[in-house]
N, C-alpha and C positions, 0 to 999 in steps of 0.2 A: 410878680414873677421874677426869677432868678438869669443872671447873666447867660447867654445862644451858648456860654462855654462851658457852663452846665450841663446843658442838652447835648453837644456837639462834642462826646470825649474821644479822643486817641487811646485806643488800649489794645491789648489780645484778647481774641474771642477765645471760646466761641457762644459765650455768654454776658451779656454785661452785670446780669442781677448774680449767677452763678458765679464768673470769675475774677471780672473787675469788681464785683460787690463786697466780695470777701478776701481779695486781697485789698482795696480801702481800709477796711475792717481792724485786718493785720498792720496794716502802717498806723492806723489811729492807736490801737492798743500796744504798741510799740514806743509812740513816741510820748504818751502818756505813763506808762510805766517801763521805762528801759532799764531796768535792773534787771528784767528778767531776763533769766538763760534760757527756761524749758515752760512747755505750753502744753494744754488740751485744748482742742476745738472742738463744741458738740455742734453739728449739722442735726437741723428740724425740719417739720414739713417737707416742702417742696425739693432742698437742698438735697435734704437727707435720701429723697428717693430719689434724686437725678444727678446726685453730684459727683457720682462717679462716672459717666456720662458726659456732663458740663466742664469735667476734670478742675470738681470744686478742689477736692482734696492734692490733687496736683499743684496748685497756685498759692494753697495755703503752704502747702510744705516747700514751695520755692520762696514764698517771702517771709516766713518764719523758720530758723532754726529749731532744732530740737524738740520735735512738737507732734502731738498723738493727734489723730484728728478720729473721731467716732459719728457714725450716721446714727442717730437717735430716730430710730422707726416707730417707737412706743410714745415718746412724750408729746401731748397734746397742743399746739402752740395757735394762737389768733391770727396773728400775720404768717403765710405760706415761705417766706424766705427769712427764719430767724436763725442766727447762732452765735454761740458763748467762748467766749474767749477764757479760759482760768490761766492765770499765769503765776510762773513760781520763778522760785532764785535759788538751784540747787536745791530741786523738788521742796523747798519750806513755799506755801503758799503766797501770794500777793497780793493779786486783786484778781476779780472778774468783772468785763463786761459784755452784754447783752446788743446784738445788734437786728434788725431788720434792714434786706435789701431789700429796695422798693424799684429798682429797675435804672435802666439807663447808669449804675456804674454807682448810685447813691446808696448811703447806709444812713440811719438814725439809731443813735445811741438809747436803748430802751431805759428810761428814767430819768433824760435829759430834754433840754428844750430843742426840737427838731432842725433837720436843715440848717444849720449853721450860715450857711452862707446867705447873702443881705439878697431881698428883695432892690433888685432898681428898675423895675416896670410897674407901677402903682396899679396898672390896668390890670381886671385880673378874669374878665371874660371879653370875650371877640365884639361882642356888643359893646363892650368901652372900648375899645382898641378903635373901633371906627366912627364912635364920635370924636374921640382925641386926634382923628385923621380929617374928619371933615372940621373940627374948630381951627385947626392948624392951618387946613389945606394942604395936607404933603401925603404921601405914600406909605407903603408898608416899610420900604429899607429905610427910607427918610425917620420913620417913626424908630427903626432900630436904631441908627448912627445919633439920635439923639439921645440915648440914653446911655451908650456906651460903644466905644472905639474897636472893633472888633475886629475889621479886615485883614487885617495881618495873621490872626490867628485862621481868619477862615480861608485865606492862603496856605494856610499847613492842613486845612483839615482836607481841601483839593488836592492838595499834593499826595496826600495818605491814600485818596481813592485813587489815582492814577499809579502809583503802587502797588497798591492793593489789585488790581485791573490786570497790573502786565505781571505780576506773580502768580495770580490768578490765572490767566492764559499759558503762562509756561512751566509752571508746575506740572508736571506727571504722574507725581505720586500716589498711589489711592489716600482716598481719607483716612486718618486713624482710627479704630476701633472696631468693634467684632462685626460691623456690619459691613467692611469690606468696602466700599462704596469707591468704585472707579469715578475720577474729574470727567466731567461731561463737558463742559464751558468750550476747549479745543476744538474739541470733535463738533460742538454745533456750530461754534462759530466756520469752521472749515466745510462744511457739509454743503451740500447742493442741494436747494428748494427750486421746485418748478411746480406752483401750485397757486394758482388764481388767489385762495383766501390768504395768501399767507407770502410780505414780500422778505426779501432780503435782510432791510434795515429792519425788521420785527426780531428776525433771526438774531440780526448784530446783538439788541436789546438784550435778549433771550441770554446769549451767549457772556453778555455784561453781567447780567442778575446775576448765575452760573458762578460765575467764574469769582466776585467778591464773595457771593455767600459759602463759595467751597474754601476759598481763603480762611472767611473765619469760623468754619466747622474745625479747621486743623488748627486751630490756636493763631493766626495772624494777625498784623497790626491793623483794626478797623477801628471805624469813627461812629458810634452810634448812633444811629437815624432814625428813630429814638434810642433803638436798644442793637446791640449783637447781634443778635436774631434776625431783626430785620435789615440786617445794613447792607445787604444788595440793591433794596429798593431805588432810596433817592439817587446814590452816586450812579449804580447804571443809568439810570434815566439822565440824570447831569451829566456825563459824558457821552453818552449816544445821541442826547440833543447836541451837543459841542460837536459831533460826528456832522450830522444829519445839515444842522444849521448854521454853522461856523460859528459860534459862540464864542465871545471872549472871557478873559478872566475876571473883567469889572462887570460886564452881564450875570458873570455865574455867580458871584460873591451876593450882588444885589439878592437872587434868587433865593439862596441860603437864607439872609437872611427872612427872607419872607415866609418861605418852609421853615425857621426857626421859629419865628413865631406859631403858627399853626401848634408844631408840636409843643411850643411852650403853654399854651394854654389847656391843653390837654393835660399834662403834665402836670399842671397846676387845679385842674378841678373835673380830673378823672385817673387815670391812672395809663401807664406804658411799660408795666409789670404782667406777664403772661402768665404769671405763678396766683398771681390778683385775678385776673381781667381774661384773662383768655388770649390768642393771639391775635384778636380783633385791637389790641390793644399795643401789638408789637407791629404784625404786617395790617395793621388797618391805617394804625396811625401813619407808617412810614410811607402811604398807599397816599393818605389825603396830604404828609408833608411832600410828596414828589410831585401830585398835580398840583398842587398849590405854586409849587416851583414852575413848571412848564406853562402854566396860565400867566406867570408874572414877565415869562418871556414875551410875549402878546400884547397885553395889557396891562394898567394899573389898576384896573379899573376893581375898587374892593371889593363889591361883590362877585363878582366874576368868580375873583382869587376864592371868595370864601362858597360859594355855590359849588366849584372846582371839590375843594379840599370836604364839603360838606356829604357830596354824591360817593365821592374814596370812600368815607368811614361807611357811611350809611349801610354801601351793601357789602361790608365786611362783622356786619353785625352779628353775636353768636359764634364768631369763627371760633373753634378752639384749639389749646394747647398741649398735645399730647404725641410729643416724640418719640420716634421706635427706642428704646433702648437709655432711653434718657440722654441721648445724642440730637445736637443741632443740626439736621441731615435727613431725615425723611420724617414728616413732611418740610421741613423748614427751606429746604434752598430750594425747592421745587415751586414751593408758594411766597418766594423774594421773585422767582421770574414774573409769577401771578400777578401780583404786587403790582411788581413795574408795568405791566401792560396797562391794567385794570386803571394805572395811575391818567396814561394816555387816555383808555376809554373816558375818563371820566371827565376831562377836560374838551373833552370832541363833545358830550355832552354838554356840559356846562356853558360850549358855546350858541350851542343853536336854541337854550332855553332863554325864557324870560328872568333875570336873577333877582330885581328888586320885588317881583310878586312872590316868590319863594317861600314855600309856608313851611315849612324847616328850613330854621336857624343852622349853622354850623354849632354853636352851644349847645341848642337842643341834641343833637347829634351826639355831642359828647359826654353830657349826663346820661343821654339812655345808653350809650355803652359805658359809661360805670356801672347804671343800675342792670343790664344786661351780664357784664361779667361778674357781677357780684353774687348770681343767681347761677351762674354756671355750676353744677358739681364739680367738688373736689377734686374728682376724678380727669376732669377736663379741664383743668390747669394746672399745665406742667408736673406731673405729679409721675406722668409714663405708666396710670393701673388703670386706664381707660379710652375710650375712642381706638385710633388707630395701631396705638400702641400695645393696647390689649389684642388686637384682632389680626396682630401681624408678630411673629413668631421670629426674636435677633434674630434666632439661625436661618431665617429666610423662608421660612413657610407659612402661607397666608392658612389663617383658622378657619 
């Protein structure tokens, strides 16, 4: 598995596979051939139907000069988030190359040996993770800080959700794009409940989710929790507990890491690409990396941690991904507050069960949502020509 700084990137939404993937893309073919002056980019699959939406085509023309970008609706591609960079030097040709985003902000160069960056966790499912915990004797951070020095970064990456938080709360503007969509985060969090099922601090929650995922619907600076998509999940939860329970900053760092892992292993032999996998894969996974967090505030105790994060994905299973208009914005910031709650239910569960009789694995959990999203229709990842997105009309009229 690859360094928490992999998983854990600083970027502009309101996509990581969408905007951070293909601006990557753009700096790799950039520094690779910098003689070029002018470009085409063909957007495929998923891209190509949501990327004006995702404001793929926006991010490529902010980090490349002089440059065509085309949505290819026609050509047929294997992986759902592919495209081609052709570069020239005073339109004579140069090179081209071929990329796939796979989510969380990553591209692999098609015809090259993948992932670039070094494996330094040898462990590469939950099942070793927690024998290398029990040979050791140590915990899930203890197991991170062994492998690499990271604190300091995941001080920046806290710092970007508190940011992110109070932008998000004071922001008034509507979201961009034809759907209009006025900031709710304010108004819930300002609003007055008086309702037996429903307290206050749920509200606050609510108003957290809100208020990051409306951030990075308008392009703001978020930290991938695995993905854009979902990055209201963990940080609301991270600071609503820091509200609720007075949390400090060596509590929350520990925490990260342990929700790092969760999604690192995910990541590693499933997928946290909504274009892949369906949003089971975006808000399921950011669902089981926050209860994994909020259970490690309690206990160390690993299975707990992993029972916690196992129950998150389990009933996120199937979710899919199909935004109105090929905007991160309905369903998406709706189902980051979902997220967040569901993150709490599942740790209120996780406590009252029995966790070492547990006949699903957290592993198990994550293979059947590969093999689950793998099975989903085209139509139902991210593609915006099915589910909800078929059946709700941008200009506001439900079908």
């Amino acid at each position: 598995m690859k360094s928490l700084k992999e998983l854990y990137k600083i970027g502009n939404g309101p996509s990581s596979s969408h905007t951070m993937g293909p601006k990557n893309a753009c700096l790799i073919f950039t520094k690779s051939y910098p003689n070029c002056n002018n470009y085409k980019v063909y957007l495929y699959g998923s891209l190509a139907l949501t990327g004006k939406g995702h404001l793929t085509d926006y991010i490529i023309k902010k980090t490349l000069k002089n440059v065509e970008v085309i949505f290819d609706l026609k050509t047929e591609v294997t992986f759902p988030n592919t495209m081609r960079i052709d570069g020239y030097h005073n339109n004579e040709f140069i090179a081209s190359l071929s990329f796939n985003s796979v989510g969380g902000g990553i591209v692999n160069i098609l015809g090259e040996k993948q992932d670039k960056a070094l494996d330094i966790y040898n462990e590469k499912s939950f099942k070793e993770v927690i024998n290398y915990l029990k040979e050791n004797n140590i915990d899930l951070s203890l197991y991170v800080d062994r492998h690499e020095d990271i604190d300091e970064y995941l001080k920046e990456v806290i710092k970007t959700f508190e940011n992110c938080l109070e932008n998000g709360l004071n922001n008034k503007n509507n979201l961009p794009g034809k759907l209009n969509l006025t900031r709710k985060a304010k108004l819930i969090l300002d609003s007055e409940i008086n309702n037996i099922l429903f307290t206050n601090d749920e509200k606050t929650l609510i108003a957290y989710a809100y208020a990051i995922a409306e951030e990075n619907a308008s392009g703001g600076v978020v930290v991938t929790t695995p993905t854009c998509g979902s990055a209201g999940v963990l940080p609301s939860v991270l600071l609503y507990m820091r509200k609720l329970y007075k949390t400090n900053l060596e509590t929350e760092i520990k925490g990260l890491k342990v929700a790092g892992v969760i999604g690192n292993i995910i990541k590693q032999n499933a997928s946290i690409s909504g274009a892949y996998a369906g949003c089971q894969a975006e808000i399921g996974v950011a669902c089981a990396m926050a209860s994994s967090y909020v259970m490690s505030l309690f206990t160390n105790d690993i299975y707990k941690i992993e029972r916690a994060a196992e129950i998150a994905l389990e009933h996120h299973l199937g979710l899919t991904c199909d935004p109105v208009g090929g905007y991160v914005q309905i369903p998406c910031i709706e189902r980051n507050a979902v997220g967040a709650l569901r993150a709490l239910e599942s740790v209120k569960l996780a406590l009252v069960l029995e966790t070492k009789e547990a006949k699903i694995s957290f592993d198990t959990i994550a293979k059947t949502m590969l093999e689950t999203g793998v099975s989903l229709p085209r139509e139902l990842k991210e593609t915006s020509i099915g589910g909800l997105a078929k059946e709700y009309d941008i200009n506001g009229k439900n079908k």
